[in-house]
N, C-alpha and C positions, 0 to 999 in steps of 0.2 A: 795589308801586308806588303803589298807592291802598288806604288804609284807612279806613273807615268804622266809629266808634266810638259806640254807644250814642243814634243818632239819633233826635230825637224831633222833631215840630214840625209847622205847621200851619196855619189861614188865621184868623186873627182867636183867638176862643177854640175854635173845633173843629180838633182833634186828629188829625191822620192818620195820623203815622207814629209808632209806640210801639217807642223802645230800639233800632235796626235796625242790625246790623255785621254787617261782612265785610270781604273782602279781596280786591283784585284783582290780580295778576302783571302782569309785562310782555308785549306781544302777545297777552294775552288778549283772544276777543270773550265778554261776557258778557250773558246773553239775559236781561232780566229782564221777568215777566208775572204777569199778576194777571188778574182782574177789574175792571172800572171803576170807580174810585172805592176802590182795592185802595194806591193810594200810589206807583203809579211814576214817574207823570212829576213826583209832587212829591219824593221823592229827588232825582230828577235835579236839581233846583230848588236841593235844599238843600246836594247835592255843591258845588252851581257858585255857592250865594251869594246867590241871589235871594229864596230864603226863610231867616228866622233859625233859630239852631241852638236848641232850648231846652233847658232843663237844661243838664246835664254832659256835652254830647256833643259829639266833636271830629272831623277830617276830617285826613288824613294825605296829603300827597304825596309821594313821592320824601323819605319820611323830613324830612318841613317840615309843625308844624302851619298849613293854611292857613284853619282856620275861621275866618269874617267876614269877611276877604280881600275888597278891591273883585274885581269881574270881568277890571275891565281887568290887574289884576297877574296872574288866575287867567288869563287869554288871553298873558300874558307867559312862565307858567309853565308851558303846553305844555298847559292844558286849556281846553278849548272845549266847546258845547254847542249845537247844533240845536236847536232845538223844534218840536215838532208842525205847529204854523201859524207866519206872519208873520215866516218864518224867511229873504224874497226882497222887494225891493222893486218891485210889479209894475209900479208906473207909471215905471218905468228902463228902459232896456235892457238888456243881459246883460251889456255892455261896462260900463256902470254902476254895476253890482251889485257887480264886481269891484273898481272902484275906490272906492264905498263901504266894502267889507270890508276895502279895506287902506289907510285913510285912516290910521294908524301907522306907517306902513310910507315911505320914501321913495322918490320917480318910480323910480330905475333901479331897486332892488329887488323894488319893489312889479311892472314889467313884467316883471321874470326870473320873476317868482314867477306871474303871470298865463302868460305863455309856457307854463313847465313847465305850469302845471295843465293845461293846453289840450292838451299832447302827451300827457296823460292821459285827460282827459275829450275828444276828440277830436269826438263828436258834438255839444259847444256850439261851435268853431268856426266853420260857417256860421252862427250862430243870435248875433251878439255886436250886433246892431242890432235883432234882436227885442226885444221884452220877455217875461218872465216868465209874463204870461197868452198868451201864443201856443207855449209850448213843452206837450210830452207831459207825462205826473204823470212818468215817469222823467228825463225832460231836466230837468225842477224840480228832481229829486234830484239830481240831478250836479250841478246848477249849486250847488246850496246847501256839497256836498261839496267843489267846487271853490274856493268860497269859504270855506271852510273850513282847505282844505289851504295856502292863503297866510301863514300863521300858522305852519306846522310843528307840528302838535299832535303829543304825545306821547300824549295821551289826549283820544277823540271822544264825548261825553255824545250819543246819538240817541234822540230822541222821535217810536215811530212814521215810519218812513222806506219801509216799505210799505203805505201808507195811501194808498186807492182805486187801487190800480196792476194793472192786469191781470197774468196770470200771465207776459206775456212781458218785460213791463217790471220784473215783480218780479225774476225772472232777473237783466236787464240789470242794475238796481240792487244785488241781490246781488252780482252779480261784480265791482263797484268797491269793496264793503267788502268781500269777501276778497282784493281786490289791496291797498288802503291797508294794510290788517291782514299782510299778506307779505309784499310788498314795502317798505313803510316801516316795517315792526314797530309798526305803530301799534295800543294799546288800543283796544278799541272796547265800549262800553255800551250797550245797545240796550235799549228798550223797545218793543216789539212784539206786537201781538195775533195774528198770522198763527206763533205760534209754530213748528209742522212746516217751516215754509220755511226762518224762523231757525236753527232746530237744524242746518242744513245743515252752517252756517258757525261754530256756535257750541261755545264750550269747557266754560264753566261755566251752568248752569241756575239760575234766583233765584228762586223763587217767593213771590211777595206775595197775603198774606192779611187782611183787615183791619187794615195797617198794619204785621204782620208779620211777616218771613220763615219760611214756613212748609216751603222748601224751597231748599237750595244744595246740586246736585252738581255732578259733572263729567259731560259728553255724549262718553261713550264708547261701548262695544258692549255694555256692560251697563247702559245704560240705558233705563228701562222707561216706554212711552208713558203709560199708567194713572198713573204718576207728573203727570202734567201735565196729567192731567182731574182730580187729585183738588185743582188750585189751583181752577180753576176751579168748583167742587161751591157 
């Protein structure tokens, strides 16, 4: 579904990511981790277009090269991308937020597609006149997931999406990316430090090492935790 060919690339003349490919299936969740400053969230960058490819390296979707690709075609063609931060606009309301994300989209579509989300994420319904700094770090996540899912993504780029979330919210948030990933057969890319949580929910294992990959299996029952402290070493 998504291939990733010989990626390289980086901020100005410093270098992060050196040659990085792989491959990922359909309904795959793949857990990618590192160390800080290891290149994950800027893959995820260079997956989705915001940072340039250099050299000779190319980005495959659904069998379509989509390297340099605007965003807004790569959001047409079923790939989207969270980021870390300033992924909600807090001075909006939640009601807001929703109709910023699907400012693409037209009135009746764009409310079927708010509706559905909402019979999903269930706990932003009372909350669509709030805004963003009054919800939990988990109601953040839904709402940004929810905003998300108005698009139909075929594949979801996440940066850090258990970041500062207590362990009950981290749950909560866990169990909407194994329901999207389920029930909608949706890919899912995670970048996550809280890896033991990840691997709950996760198929294949990435590990980044100074730019790179130091480590891709699959998270089955022979898979060995030592493995995941030696990204981090």
């Amino acid at each position: 579904m998504l291939k990733v060919e010989n990626i390289s690339t980086g901020y100005g003349k410093k270098q992060v990511l050196f040659e990085v490919s792989f491959e990922v299936n359909k309904s795959e969740i793949v857990l990618l981790a590192g160390n800080n400053g290891s290149g994950k969230s800027t893959l995820l960058k260079a997956i989705y277009g915001t940072l340039p490819i250099w050299n000779n390296g190319s980005i495959w979707f659904e069998g379509e090269n989509i390297s340099g690709k605007p965003t807004s075609e790569l959001l047409n063609k079923g790939l989207l991308y969270i980021p870390q931060r300033n992924n909600l606009f807090d001075d909006l309301t939640v009601k807001e937020n929703f109709e910023i994300a699907g400012l693409s989209l037209d009135k009746k579509t764009l409310q079927q597609r708010i509706d559905y989300a909402l019979s999903i994420f269930k706990v932003l319904e009372p909350q669509l006149r709030s805004t963003p700094m009054k919800l939990s770090g988990g109601e953040r996540q839904a709402l940004a997931l929810a905003m998300a899912m108005l698009h139909k993504p075929k594949i979801l780029l996440i940066d850090e999406p258990f970041l500062g979330l207590s362990n009950k919210l981290l749950n909560f948030t866990v169990s909407y990316l194994k329901y999207l990933n389920m029930e909608h057969l949706m890919t899912l890319i995670i970048v996550e430090h809280r890896v033991k949580e990840c691997l709950k929910i996760a198929d294949i294992f990435i590990g980044l090492k100074l730019g790179k990959i130091f480590i891709n299996k699959k998270v089955d029952l022979n898979f060995e935790i030592n493995e995941i402290n030696s990204v981090f070493v």
